[in-house]
C-alpha positions as CSV (number, residue, x, y, z in Angstrom):
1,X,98.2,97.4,72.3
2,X,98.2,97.7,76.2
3,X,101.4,100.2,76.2
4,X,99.8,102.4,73.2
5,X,97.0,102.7,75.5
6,X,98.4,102.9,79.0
7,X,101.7,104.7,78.5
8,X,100.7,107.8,78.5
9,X,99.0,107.5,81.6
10,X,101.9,105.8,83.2
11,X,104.2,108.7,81.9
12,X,101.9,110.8,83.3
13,X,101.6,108.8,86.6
14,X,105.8,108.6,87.1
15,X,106.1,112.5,87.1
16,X,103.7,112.8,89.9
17,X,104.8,110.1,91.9
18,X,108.6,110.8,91.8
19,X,107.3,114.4,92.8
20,X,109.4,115.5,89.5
21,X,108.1,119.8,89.1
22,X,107.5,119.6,85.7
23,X,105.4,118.8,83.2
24,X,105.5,115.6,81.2
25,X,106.7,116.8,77.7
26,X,107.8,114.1,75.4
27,X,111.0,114.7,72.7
28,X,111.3,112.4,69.9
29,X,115.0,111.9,69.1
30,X,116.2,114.6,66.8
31,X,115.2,117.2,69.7
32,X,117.7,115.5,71.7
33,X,119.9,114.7,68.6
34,X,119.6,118.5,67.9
35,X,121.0,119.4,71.4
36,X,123.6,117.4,71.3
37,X,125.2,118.7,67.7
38,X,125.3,121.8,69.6
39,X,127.2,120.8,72.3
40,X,124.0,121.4,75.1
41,X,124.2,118.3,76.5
42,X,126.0,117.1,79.3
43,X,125.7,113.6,80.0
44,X,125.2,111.8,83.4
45,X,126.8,108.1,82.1
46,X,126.2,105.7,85.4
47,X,122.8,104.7,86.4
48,X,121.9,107.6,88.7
49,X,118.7,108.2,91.3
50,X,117.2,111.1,90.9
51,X,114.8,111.8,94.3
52,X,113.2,115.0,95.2
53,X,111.6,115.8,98.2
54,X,108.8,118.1,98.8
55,X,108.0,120.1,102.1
56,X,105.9,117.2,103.7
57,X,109.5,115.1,104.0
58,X,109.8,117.3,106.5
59,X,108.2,115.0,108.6
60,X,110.3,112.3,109.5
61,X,107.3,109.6,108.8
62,X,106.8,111.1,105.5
63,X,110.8,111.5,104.6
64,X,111.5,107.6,105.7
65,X,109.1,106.2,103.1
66,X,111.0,108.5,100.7
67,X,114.3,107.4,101.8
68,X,113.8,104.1,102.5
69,X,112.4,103.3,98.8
70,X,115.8,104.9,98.0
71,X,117.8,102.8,100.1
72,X,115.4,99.5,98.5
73,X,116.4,100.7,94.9
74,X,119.9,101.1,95.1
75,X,120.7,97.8,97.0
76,X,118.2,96.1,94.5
77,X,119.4,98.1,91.8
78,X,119.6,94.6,88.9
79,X,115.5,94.6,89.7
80,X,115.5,98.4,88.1
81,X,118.2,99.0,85.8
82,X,118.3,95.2,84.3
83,X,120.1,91.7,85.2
84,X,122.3,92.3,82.2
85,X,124.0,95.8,83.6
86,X,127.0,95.3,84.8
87,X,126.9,98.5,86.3
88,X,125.0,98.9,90.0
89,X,123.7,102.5,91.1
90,X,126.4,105.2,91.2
91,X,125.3,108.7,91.4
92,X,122.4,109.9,93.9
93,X,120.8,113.4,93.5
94,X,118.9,114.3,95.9
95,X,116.4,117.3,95.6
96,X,115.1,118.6,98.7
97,X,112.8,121.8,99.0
98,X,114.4,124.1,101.6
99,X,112.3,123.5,104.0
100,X,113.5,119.5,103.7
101,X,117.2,120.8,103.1
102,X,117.3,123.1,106.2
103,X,117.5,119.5,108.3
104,X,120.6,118.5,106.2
105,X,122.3,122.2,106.9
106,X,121.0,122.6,110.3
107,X,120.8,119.0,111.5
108,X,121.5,119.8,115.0
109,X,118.2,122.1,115.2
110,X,116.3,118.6,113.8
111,X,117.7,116.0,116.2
112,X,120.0,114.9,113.3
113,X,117.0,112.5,112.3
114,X,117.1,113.4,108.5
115,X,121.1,113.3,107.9
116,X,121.4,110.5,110.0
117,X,118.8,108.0,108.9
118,X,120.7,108.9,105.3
119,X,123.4,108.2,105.9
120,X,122.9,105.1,107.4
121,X,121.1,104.0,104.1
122,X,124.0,105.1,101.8
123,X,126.7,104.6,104.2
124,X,129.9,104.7,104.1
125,X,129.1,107.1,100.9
126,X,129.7,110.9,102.2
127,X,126.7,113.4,102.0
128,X,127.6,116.8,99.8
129,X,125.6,119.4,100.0
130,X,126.2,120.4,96.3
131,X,125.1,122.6,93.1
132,X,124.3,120.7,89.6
133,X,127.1,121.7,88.0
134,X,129.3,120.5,91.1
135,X,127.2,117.2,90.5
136,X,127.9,116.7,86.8
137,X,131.4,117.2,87.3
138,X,131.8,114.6,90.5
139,X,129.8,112.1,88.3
140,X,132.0,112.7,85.1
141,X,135.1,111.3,87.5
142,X,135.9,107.1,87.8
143,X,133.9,105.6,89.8
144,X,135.8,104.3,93.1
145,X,132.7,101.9,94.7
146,X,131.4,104.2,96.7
147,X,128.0,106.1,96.0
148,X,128.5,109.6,94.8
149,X,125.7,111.5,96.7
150,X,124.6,114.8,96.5
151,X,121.8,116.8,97.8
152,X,121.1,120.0,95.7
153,X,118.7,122.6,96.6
154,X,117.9,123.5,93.1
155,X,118.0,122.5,88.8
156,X,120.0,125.6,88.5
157,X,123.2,125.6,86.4
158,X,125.8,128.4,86.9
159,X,126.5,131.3,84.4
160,X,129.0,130.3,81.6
161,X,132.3,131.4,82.3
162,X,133.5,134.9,80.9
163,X,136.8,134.9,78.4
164,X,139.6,136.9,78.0
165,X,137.5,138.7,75.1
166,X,134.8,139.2,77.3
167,X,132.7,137.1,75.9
168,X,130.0,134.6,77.6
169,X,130.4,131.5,75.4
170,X,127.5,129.1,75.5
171,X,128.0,126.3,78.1
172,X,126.0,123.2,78.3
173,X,122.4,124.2,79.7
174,X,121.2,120.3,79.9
175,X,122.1,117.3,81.9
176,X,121.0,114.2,80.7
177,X,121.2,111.0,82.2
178,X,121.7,107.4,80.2
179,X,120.4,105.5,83.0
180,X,118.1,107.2,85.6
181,X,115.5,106.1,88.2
182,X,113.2,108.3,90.0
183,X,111.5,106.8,92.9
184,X,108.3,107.0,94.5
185,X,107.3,106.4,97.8
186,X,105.7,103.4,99.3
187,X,102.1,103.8,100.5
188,X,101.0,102.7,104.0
189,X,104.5,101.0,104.4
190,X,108.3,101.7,104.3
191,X,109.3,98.3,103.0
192,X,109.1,96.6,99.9
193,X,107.6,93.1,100.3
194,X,110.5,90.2,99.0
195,X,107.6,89.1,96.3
196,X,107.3,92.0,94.7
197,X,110.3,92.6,92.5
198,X,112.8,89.6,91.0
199,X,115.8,88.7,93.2
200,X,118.3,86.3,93.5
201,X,118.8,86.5,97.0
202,X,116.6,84.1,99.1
203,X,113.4,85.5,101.1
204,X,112.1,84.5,104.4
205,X,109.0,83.0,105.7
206,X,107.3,83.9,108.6
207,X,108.1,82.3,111.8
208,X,106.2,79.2,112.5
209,X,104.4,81.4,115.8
210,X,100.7,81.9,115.3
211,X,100.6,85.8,114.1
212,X,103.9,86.2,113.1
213,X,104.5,88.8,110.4
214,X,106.4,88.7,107.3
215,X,109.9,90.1,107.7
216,X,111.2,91.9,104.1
217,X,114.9,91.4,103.2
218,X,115.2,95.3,103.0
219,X,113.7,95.6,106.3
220,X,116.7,93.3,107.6
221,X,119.5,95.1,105.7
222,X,118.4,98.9,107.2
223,X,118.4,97.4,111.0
224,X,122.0,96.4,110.2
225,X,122.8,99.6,108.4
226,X,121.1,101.7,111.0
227,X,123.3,99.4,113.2
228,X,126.6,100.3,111.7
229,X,126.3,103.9,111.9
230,X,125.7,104.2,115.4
231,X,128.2,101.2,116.3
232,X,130.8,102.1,114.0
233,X,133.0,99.8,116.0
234,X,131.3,96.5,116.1
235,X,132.6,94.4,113.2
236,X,130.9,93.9,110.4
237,X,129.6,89.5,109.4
238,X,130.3,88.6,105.7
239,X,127.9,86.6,105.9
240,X,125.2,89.7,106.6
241,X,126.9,91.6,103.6
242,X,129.6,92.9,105.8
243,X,127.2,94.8,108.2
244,X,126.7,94.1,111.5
245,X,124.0,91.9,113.0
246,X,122.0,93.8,115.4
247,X,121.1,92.5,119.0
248,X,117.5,90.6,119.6
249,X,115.2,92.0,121.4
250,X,115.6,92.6,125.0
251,X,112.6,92.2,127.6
252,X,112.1,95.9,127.9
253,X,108.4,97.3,127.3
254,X,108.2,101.0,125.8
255,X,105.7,103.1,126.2
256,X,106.2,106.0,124.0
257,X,104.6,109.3,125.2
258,X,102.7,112.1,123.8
259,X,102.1,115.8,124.7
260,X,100.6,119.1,123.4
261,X,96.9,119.5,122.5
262,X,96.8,117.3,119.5
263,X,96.4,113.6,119.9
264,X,97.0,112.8,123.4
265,X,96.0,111.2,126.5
266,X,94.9,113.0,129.4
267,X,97.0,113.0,132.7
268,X,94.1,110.4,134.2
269,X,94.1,108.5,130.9
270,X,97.2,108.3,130.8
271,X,98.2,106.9,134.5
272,X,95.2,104.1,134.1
273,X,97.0,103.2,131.0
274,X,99.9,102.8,131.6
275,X,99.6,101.4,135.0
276,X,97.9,98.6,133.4
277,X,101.0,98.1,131.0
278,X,104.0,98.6,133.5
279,X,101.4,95.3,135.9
280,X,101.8,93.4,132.8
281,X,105.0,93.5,131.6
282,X,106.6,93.3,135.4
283,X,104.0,90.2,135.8
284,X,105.5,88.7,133.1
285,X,109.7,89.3,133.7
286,X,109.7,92.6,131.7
287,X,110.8,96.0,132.3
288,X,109.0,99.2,131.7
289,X,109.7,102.4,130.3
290,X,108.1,105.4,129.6
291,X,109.8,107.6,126.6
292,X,109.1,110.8,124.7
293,X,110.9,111.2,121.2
294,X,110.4,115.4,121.1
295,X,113.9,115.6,122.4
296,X,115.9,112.8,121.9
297,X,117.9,112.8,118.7
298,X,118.1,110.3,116.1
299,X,120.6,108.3,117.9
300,X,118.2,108.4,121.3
301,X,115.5,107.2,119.6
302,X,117.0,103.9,117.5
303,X,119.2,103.2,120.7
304,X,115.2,103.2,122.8
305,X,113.4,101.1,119.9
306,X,116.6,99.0,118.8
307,X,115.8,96.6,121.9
308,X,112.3,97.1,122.8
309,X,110.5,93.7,123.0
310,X,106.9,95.7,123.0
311,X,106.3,99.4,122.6
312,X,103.0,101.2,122.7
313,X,102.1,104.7,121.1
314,X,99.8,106.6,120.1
315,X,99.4,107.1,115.8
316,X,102.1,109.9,115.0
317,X,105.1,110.2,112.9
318,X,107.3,108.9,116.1
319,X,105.7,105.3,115.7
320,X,108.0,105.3,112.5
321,X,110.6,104.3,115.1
322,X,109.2,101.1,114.8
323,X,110.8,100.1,111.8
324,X,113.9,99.8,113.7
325,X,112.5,97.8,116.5
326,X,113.3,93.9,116.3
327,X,111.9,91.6,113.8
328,X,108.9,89.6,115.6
329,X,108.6,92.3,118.3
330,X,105.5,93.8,119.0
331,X,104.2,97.3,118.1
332,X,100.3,98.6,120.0
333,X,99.2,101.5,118.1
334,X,96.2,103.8,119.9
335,X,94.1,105.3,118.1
336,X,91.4,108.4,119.2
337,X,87.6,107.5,118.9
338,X,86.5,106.7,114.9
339,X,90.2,107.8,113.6
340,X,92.5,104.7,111.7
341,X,95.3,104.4,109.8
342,X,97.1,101.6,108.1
343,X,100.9,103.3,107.9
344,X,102.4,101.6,110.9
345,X,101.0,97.9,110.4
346,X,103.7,95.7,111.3
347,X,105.8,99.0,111.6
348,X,105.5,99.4,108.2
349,X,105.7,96.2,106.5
350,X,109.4,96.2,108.7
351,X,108.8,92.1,110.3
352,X,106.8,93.4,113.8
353,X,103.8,92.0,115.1
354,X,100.9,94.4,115.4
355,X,98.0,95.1,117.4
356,X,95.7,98.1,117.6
357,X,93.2,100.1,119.1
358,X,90.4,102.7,118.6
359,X,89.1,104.6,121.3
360,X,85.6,103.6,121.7
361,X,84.4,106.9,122.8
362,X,85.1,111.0,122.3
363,X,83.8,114.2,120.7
364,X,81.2,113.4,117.5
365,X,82.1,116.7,114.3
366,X,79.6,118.8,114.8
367,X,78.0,118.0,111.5
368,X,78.2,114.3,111.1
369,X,74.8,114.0,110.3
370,X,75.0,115.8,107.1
371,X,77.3,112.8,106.1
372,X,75.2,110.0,107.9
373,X,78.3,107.8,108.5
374,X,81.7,108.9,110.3
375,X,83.8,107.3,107.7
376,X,81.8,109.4,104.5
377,X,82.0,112.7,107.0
378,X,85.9,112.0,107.5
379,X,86.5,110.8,103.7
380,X,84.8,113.8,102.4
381,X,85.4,116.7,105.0
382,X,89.0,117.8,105.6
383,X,87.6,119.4,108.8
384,X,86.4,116.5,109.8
385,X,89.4,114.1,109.1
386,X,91.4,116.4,111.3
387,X,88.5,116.6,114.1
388,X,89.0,112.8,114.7
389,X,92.3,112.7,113.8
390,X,94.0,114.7,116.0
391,X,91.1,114.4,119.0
392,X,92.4,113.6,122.7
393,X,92.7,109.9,123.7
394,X,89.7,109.0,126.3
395,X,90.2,105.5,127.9
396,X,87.2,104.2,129.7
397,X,86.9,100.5,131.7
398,X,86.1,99.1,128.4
399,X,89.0,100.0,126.4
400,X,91.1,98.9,129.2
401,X,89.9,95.9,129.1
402,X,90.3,95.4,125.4
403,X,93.8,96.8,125.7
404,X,94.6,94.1,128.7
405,X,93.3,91.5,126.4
406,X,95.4,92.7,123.2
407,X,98.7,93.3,125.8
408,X,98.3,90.1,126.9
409,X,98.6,88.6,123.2
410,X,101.7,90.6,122.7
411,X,102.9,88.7,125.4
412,X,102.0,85.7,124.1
413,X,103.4,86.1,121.1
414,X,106.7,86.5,122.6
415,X,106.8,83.7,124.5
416,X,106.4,81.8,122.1
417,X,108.8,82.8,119.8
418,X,111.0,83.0,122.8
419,X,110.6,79.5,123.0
420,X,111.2,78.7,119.5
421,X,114.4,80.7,119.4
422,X,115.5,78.8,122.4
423,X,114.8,75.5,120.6
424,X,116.6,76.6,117.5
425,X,119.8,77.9,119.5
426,X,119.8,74.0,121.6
427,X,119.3,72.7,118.0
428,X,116.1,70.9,118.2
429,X,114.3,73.0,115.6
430,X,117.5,73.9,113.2
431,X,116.9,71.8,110.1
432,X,112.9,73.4,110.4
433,X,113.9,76.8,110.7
434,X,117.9,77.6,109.0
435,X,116.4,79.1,106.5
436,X,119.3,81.8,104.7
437,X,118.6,85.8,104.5
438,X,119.8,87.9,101.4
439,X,123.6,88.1,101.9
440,X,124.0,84.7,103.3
441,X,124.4,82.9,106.0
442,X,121.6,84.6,108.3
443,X,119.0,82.4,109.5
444,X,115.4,82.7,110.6
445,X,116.8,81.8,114.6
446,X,119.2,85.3,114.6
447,X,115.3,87.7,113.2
448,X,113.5,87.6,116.6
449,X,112.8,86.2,119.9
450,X,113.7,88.1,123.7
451,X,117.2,87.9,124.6
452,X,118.3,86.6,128.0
């Protein structure tokens, strides 16, 4: 009864969430049966993702929760194709719109940020950028254990081949897949949480630290596999699934910076801000750093947040650096007056502790009273989403002090689990906190604390 009523719905539902461009048209089986008597099928026989990616992946906030749910499906692949398959995922098509593609052709113009974070997630597999029917035949071949990825601009299929005669005979128009999985995209997040799909491997509970986030199992594994791309020569740990471990957190504060008209501190703002940061973290054993991500490449900007103990930003697509910050580090996100947003809470679900704030003052849309309250005017008014949204940054004496007060728990926080990695590595607190990651022998000691 519930799937004769809610299955269309959810058929509905999976087309617009996997961004498929079509409509959903069901075929009983004799249309398929049909197709196949006259030879105008060709079958896709391993369990294949099938992802597109529309011009918003474009930004590189947007593109990670696409990818990311990627790399989540295929290394959980028993959770979505069944325990009983004996087959893992094999083939991934990847769809891109051109304006998406042009950073896979032209990576250099992108900072390789697109191709890079990619292949890191489906590493060592090689990218191809491919046609369908170059596709179809790859996937047709034996499978050798790696992935079989291909990015193709377009459904298109080439023209039949011409014979001798002159004739065009009819080749296969269809490609049809025995086993396919179309993700969608995580909202507000870019991990999956370890609860919410079955697994064998073991999760991880939160350190024993007032505040201390959960850290996900994929949000482990893409550190690592981030890791291995850009240290291709540090030796992989069997017992991390033959990736390498990443280094802890070092005591470096980051402060990442912000410029153009949209969203941003002014040069007064800025300077009270940050002065107050660089007192703190010095007062406290730290070094700090002020970065801007506009030029750096992909590379640049893992290698700044891979070791960053604290970094502080205003909301952007460049916080999604975050993700490859530390587990148990600690992300501020700044926010202009009456504008939040949840996508970067604990980096995006990726194990860091989070603190934020809103402006408390700035530049009321000129007609907020029509909507009495801000959060009606900005949930009903594009105009006025963007006016707050993308408003300058004003920091008066009573946001400082909110932010001093805020910093200064970050701080905390580290200490302490400072402390109680320094416990666990003398071995007072080992039999409390040994607890093993997916791939083995991992423990909660090696997922945060500040390195010496």
């Amino acid at each position: 009864m519930w799937l004769q009523q809610y299955c269309p719905m959810m058929q509905q539902s999976c087309v617009k969430e996997a961004l498929l461009p079509i409509s959903s048209r069901p075929r009983g089986p004799s249309w398929l049966a049909e197709a196949e008597a006259a030879g105008n099928v060709d079958w896709v026989e391993a369990p294949t993702v099938v992802q597109f990616m529309e011009k918003n992946c474009g930004n590189i906030a947007h593109y990670a929760g696409r990818a990311l749910m990627l790399e989540h499906v295929i290394a959980n692949a028993a959770a979505y194709i069944g325990a009983n398959s004996s087959r893992g995922v094999e083939n991934v098509l990847l769809l891109p719109s051109w304006h998406v593609m042009k950073r896979f052709t032209l990576p250099h113009n992108y900072g390789f940020w697109h191709k890079s974070l990619l292949a890191a997630l489906v590493g060592p597999a090689r990218l191809r950028l491919s046609t369908l029917d170059r596709f179809v035949a790859h996937a047709r071949k034996p499978y050798v254990g790696k992935l079989r990825v291909h990015l193709v601009h377009n459904l298109t299929r080439s023209a039949p081949p011409t014979t001798a005669a002159g004739t065009s005979p009819e080749a296969p128009r269809l490609v049809c897949f025995r086993t396919a999985i179309t993700p969608s995209f995580l909202k507000a997040r870019f991990f999956v949480d370890d609860a919410e799909y079955p697994s064998a491997q073991p999760s991880l509970r939160s350190l024993p630290v007032e505040g201390a986030p959960r850290v996900p199992r994929d949000a482990l594994r893409v550190r690592s596999r981030v890791h291995a791309l850009l240290h291709p020569d540090v030796p992989g740990v069997v017992a991390n699934g033959g990736l390498p471990t990443p280094p802890p957190a070092a005591k470096r504060v980051v402060f990442i910076d912000r410029f153009g008209a949209r969203r941003a501190l002014g040069a007064q703002d800025k300077e009270r801000l940050t002065g107050l940061l660089a007192e703190l973290a010095t007062a406290k054993g730290f070094t700090f750093e002020k970065v801007a991500f506009d030029n750096m490449t992909f590379d640049e900007q893992v290698a700044t947040m891979a070791t960053a103990a604290m970094a502080v930003g205003i909301h952007g697509a460049n916080l999604v650096n975050a993700a490859f910050m530390p587990a148990n580090s600690v992300l501020v996100e700044l926010f202009p007056y009456r504008f939040t947003h949840d996508m970067y809470v604990e980096g995006g679900h990726a194990g860091v502790r989070y603190f934020s704030h809103q402006m408390l003052t700035g530049t009321e849309f000129p007609t907020l009273p029509k909507y009495r309250t801000a959060a009606r005017c900005i949930m009903r008014s594009h105009d006025c989403k963007v006016h707050y949204r993308d408003s300058a940054l004003v920091v008066t004496d009573v946001d400082l002090a909110d932010l001093r007060s805020k910093f200064s728990s970050g701080f905390k926080f580290l200490h302490e689990v400072a402390k109680l990695r320094a416990a666990v590595k003398a071995g007072s607190k080992r039999d409390a906190l040994d607890i093993p990651l997916g791939g083995g022998g991992r423990s909660v000691s090696d997922t945060g604390g500040v390195g010496k």
